[in-house]
MARMARMI-85350 format. One record per atom (N, C-alpha, C): residue in one letter; x, y, z. Coordinates in steps of 0.001 Angstrom, whole numbers, plus 500000, padded with zeros to 6 digits. Each point is the difference from the previous one (the first is absolute). Layout:
AXYZ;...
END
This chain:
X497078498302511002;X499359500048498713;X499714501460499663;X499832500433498703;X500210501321499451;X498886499864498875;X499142501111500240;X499147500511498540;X500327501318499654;X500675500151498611;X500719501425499671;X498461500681499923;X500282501442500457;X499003501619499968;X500211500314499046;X498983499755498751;X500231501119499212;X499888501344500356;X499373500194500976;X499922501526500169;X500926500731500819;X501415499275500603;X501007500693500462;X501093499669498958;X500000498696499066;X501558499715499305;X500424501026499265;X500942500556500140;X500705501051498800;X501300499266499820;X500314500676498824;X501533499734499333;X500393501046501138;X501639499762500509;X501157500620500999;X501546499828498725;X500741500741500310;X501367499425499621;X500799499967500750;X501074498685500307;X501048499639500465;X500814499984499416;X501477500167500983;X501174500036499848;X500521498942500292;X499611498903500300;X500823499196500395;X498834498573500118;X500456499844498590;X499093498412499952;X500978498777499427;X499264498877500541;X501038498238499800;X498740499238499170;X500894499328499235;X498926499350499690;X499990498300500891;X499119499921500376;X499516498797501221;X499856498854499547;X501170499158500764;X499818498256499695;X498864499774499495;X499365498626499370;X498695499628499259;X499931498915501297;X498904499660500295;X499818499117500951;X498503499105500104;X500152499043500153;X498390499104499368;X499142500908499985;X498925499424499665;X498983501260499740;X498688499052499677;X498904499981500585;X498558499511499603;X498673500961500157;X498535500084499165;X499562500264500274;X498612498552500175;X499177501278500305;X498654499006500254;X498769501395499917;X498726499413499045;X498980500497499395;X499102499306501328;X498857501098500464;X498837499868500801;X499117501151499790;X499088499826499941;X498671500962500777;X499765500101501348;X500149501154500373;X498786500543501416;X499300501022499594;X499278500074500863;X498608500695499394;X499674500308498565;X500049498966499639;X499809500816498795;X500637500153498501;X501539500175500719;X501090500736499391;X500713499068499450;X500696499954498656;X500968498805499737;X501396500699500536;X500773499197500870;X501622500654499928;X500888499218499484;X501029500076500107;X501793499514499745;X500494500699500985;X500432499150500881;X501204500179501005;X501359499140499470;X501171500665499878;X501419499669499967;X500773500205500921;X500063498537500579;X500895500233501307;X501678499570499608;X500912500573500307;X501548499657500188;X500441499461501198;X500758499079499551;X501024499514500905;X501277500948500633;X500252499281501601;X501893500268499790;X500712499495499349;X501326500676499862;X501300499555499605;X500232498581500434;X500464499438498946;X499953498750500190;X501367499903501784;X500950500804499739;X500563500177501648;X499115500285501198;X498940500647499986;X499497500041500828;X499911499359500862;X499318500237501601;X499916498851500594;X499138499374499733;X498652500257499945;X498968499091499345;X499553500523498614;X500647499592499239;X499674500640498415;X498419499687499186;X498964498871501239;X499227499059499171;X499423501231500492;X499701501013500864;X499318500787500581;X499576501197499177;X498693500513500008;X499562500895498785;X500818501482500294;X500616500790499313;X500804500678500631;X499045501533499833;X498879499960498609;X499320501352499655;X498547499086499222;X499100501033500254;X498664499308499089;X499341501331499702;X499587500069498727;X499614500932499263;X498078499682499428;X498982500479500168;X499266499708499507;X499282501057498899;X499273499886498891;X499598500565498831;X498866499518500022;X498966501280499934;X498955499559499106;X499770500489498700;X499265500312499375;X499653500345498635;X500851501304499485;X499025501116501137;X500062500920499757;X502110500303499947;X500494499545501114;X501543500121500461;X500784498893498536;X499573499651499736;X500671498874498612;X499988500911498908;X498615500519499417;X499842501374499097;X501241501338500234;X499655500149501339;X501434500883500072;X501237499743499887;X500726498905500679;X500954499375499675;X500627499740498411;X498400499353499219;X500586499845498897;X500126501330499252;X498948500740500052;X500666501275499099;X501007500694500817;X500933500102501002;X501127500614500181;X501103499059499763;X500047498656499963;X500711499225499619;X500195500176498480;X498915500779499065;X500175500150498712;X500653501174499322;X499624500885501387;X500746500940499667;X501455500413499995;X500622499086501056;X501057500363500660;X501221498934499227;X499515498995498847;X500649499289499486;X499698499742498541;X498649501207500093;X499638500410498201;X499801498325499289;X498949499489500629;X499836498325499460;X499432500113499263;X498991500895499491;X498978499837498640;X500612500818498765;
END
């Protein structure tokens, strides 16, 4: 499981990017301490050997959703 740093993420550029199969995808809303999150976990490839198996889980709270959404706005000019 993974909670992105805002205080290390920077933009990098690559040379050499794919764009990656789509593969199930669920989340699920909870509180701990306190905090409301969203975790989005992915599946494997449906080839995989066990594909039902969570393959990445991402969790967000407030503050990490705020960031997300304004670089998501920026980087695809949505407003």
């Amino acid at each position: 499981m993974a909670q992105i740093s805002l205080e290390s993420i920077e933009k990098i550029e690559k040379h050499r990017n794919t764009v990656q199969e789509k593969v199930r995808t669920t989340y699920t809303v909870f509180e701990a301490d306190g905090k409301k999150y969203v975790q989005i976990d992915t599946y494997g490839r449906t080839a995989r050997e066990n594909p039902e198996k969570i393959s990445q889980s991402f969790q967000f709270d407030k503050e990490t959703a705020e960031f997300l959404v304004k670089l998501l706005d920026e980087e695809f000019d949505l407003k």
